[in-house]
N, C-alpha and C positions, 0 to 999 in steps of 0.2 A: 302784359304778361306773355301773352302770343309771342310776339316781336323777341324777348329776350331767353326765350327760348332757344331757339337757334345757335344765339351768343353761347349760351350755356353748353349747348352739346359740341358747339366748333372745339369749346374751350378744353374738356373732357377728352375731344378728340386727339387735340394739340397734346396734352397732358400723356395720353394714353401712349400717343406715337411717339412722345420725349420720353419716355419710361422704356418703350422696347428700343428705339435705339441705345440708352444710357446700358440696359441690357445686354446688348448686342454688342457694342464696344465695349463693354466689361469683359463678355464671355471670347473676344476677338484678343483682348488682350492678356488673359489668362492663356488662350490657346498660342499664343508666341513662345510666352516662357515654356509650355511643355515642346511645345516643336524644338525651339531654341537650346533645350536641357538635353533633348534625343541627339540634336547636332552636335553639341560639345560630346556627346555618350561614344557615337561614331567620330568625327574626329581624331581622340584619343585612341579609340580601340584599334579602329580601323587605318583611320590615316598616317596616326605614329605605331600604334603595337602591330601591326602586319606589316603596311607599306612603306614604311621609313627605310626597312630591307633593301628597296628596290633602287633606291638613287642611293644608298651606303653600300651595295654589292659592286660598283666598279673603286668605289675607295678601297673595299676591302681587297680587291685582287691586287689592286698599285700599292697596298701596304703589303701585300703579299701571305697575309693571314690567312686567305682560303684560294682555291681555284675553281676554275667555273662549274666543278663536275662537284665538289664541296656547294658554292654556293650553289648551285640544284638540289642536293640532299638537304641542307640549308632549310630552302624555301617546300621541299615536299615534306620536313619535317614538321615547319608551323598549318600546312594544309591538312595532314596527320592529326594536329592535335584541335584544329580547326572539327574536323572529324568529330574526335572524343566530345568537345562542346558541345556540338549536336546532337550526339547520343545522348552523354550525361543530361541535356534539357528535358529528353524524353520521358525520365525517371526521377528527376528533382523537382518537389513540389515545394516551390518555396516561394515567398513573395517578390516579383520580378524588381521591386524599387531593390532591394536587401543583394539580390544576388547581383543587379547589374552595379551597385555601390563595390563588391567583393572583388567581381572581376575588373571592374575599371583599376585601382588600386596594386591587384595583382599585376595590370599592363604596366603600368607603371616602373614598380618595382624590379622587373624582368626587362624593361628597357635600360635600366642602372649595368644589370644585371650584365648584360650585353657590353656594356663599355669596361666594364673590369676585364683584368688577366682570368686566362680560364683557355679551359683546350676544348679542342672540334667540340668531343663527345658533349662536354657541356653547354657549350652552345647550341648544339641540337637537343639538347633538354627544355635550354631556356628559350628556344624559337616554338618546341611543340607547345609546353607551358602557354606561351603568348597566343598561339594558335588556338587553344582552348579556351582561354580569358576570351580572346576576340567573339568568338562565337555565342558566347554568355551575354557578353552585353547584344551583340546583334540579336539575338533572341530576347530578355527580358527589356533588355531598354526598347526595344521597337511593340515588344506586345501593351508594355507600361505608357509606351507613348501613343497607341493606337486606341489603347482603354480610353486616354485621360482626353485625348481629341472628339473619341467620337461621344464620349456623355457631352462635349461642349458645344457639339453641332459644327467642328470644323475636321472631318474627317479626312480629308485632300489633302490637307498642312504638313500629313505626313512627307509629303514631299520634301518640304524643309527642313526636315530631318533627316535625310537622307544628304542634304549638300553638306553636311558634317564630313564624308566622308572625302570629296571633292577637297575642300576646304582643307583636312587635314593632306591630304598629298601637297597640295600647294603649299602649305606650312612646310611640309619636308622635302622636296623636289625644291624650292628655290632659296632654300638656306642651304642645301647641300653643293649647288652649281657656286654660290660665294666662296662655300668651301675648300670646294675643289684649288679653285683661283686662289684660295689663301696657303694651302698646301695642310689641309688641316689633316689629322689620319679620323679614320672611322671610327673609333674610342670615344676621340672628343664630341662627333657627329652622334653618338648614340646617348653621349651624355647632355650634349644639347636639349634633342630631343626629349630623354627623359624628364629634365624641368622643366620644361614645354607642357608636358603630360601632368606635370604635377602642379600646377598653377591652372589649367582649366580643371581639374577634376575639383582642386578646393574648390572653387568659382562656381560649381556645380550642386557640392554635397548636397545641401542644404534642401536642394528644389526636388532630389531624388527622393519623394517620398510616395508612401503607400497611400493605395485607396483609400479613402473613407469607409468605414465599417460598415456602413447601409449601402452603401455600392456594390464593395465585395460581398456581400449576403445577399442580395438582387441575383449577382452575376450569378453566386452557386448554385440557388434555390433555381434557374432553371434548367427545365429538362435538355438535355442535350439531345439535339435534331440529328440523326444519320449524315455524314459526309457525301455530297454526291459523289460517288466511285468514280465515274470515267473523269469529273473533269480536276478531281484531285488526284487523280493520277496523271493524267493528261499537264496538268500545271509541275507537281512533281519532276516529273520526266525531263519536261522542258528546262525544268532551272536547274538538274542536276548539268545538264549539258551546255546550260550559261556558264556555268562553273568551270566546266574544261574550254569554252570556249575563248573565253577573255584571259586565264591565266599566263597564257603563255608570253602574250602582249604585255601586261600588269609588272610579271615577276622582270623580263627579259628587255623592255624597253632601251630603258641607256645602255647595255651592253650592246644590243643590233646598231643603238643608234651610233656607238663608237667603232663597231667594225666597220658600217657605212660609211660615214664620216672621221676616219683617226686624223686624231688631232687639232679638228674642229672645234670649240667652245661651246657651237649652239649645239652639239647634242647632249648636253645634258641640260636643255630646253624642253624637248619634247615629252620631258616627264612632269612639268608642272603644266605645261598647255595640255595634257590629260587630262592631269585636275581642275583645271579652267573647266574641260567640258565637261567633266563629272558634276560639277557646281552647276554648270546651265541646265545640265538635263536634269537634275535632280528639283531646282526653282523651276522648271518650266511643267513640272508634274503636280505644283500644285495648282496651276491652272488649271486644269483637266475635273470636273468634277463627278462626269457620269461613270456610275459604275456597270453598264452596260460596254461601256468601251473599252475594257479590261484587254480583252481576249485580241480586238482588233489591234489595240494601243501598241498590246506586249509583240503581238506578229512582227510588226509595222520596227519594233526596239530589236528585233533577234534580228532583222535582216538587216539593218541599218549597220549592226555589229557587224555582225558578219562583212559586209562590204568592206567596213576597218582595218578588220583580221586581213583580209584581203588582199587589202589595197599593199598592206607593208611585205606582204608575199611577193607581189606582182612588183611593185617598184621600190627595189633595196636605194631608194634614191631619198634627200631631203624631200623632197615634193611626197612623194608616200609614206615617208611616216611622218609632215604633217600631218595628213588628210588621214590616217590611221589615228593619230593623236587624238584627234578631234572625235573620228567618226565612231572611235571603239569608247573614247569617254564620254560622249553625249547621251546615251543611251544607259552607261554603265548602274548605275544607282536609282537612275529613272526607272528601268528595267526590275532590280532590285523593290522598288517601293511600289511600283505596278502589282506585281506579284506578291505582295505581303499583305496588301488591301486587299486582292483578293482570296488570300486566305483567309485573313479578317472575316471575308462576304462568305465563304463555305463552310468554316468554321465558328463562328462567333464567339461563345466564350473558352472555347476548345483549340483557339489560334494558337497558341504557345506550344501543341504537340504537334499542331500541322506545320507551321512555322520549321517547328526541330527538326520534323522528318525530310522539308525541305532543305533546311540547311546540311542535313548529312549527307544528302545527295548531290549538293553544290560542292562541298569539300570532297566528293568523292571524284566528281570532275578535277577539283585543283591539282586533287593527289595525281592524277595521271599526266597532266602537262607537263610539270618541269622536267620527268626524265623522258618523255619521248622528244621533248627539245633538245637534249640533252645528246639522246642516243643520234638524232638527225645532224646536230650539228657535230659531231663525232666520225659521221658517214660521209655525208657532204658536205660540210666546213660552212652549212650556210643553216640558217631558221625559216628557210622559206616551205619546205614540207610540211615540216610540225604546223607554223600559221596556216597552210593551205585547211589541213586537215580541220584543223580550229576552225576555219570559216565553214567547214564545211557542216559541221556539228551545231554552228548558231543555225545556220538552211533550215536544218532537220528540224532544230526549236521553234522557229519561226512557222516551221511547216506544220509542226504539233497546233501551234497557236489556233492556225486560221482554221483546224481542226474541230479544235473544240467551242470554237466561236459557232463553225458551221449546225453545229450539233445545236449546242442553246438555243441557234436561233429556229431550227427546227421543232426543238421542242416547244420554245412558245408558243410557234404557229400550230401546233397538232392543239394546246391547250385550247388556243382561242378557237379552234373550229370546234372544239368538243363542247369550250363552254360556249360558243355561238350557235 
């Protein structure tokens, strides 16, 4: 009896560690599909309903449909309405599966929208429209996917939900450079795309669904904790000025890259090698799991960019807006999903209005890029001011960053000597 003892509890034990792993693989495999549902969410939103813009504005000027000073008001139209989504998430209380299913749908629709006959003004309707959908889904699909991550104990995952957006640039950046070569006009590019957008949204519907009712009544019933002031504003701050930071780069890309280069093929490369780094840095953030590393992380992501911005300032050459390619989209989404986790951490179930306030501050940056690009290359026939300025506004975020790092980490140490 003694003797089989042993047996008996090895066996229990065997049992016991086969049940949490079977667990743990269930709940790893459930957290895919919600990552994987956030990705296709950005994707669409993001990568066809905003940035499909950006490698279709050099087709558009060679169809002769708009001019660079058009596509500027263009692209500050859907940052505009980028805007309004932000605001509007402040004051819409509705369930984030519902609204992010609405505006996906809407992106859609508006990308059709886009390849039909129609003049300026309505285009600048249907770019703000898109700009408003975008920001819908980046707020409910990112809070629906940060809810559904972190009850399954994979709250980092977020990160692969964020290579959705990477992913969609490369969907649109290297079917547009075929295009080009095939001599196709931007009509048919926006209709492409549009199917594009409506074949993963079906692919999706389905998975887009709401809490469980015992979840959502969990979350409400509790009390809502005070925001810590300095370092939501401090985070704030910083990502309204990611927003102006990167835009210029984002929107402006193959255009710089055909002044540099006229009549080169690879420049309109350097807009899916973006997306390439968009995709690395956004996979390389779910690695990362300590959420004490936020503040460091994000510094570490604002100066990185900034160097980017930089680089394509400093050398209007192929070698510079590689290394801009790269260095402004490895960070880009990373940066992004850094900063939403830690609204997630200051806000908890309250992220969807800290989330929005972010996001209107981000759009508030975008809104100033395009026409100070605009106005500089107007004055001096080049983009290298406007990007200076831009790198010099990631400095300043970066600088906010190691800020408020410095700060937490003061306050810890004051706690522990008080409670030591």
């Amino acid at each position: 009896m003694d003797i089989a003892k042993p047996t008996h509890s090895a066996d229990e034990a065997r049992v016991t560690a086969d049940a949490s792993a079977g667990a743990s693989a269930a709940a790893s495999g459930r957290a895919s599909v919600v990552a994987i549902t956030g990705l296709v969410c950005l994707a669409v939103s993001l990568g066809i309903g905003r940035f499909a813009f950006t490698p279709l504005l050099p087709m558009m000027l060679h169809d002769g449909t708009v001019n660079l000073a058009q596509g500027g008001a263009l692209a500050t139209a859907n940052y505009a309405g980028y805007l309004a989504g932000s605001l509007l998430g402040l004051v819409w209380r509705t369930d984030s599966s519902r609204a992010a299913r609405y505006a996906l749908v809407l992106t859609v629709l508006l990308t059709v929208a886009m390849a039909l006959p129609g003049s300026f003004a309505l285009w600048m309707t249907w770019r703000a429209l898109a700009g408003m959908a975008s920001a819908l889904v980046m707020i409910h699909a990112t809070a629906w996917c940060m809810q559904r991550l972190t009850a399954l104990g994979r709250p980092t995952w977020i990160g692969l939900m964020f290579c959705g957006t990477g992913i969609g640039i490369v969907l649109t950046g290297m079917p547009a450079f075929a295009m080009t070569a095939m001599g196709w006009s931007a009509r048919e590019g926006w209709a492409l795309f549009a199917a594009v957008g409506a074949v993963l949204v079906a692919a999706i519907w389905r998975l887009l669904t709401p809490l469980p009712a015992s979840a959502a009544a969990r979350r409400g019933d509790a009390s809502p904790a005070p925001w810590p002031a300095t370092q939501t504003i401090g985070l704030s701050a910083a990502y309204g000025l990611a927003g102006f930071g990167y835009i210029i780069t984002a929107t402006f890309l193959p255009v710089i890259a055909r002044q540099t280069m006229p009549g080169s093929v690879w420049a309109d490369l350097f807009w899916p090698l973006f997306g390439i780094g968009v995709t690395i840095g956004a996979a390389l953030v779910t690695r990362i799991g300590s959420p004490r590393d936020n503040w460091r992380l994000l510094a570490a992501l604002y100066l990185m960019q900034a160097a980017g911005v930089g680089s394509a300032a400093a050398w209007q050459s192929a070698f510079g807006l590689a290394l801009s390619s790269v260095l402004v989209g490895l960070p880009f989404t990373a940066l992004i999903a850094l900063s939403m986790r830690e609204a997630h951490h200051l806000a908890g179930p309250r992220a969807p209005k800290l989330i929005s306030l972010m996001t209107a501050l981000y759009a508030l940056g975008q809104i100033a890029g395009p026409p100070l690009a605009a106005a500089t290359v107007a004055r001096t026939g080049s983009f290298g001011g406007s990007l200076g300025i831009a790198a010099g506004a990631l400095t300043v975020g970066g600088m906010i960053c190691l800020a408020m790092r410095r700060r937490k980490r003061g306050r810890a140490r004051g706690v522990r000597v008080e409670g030591g």
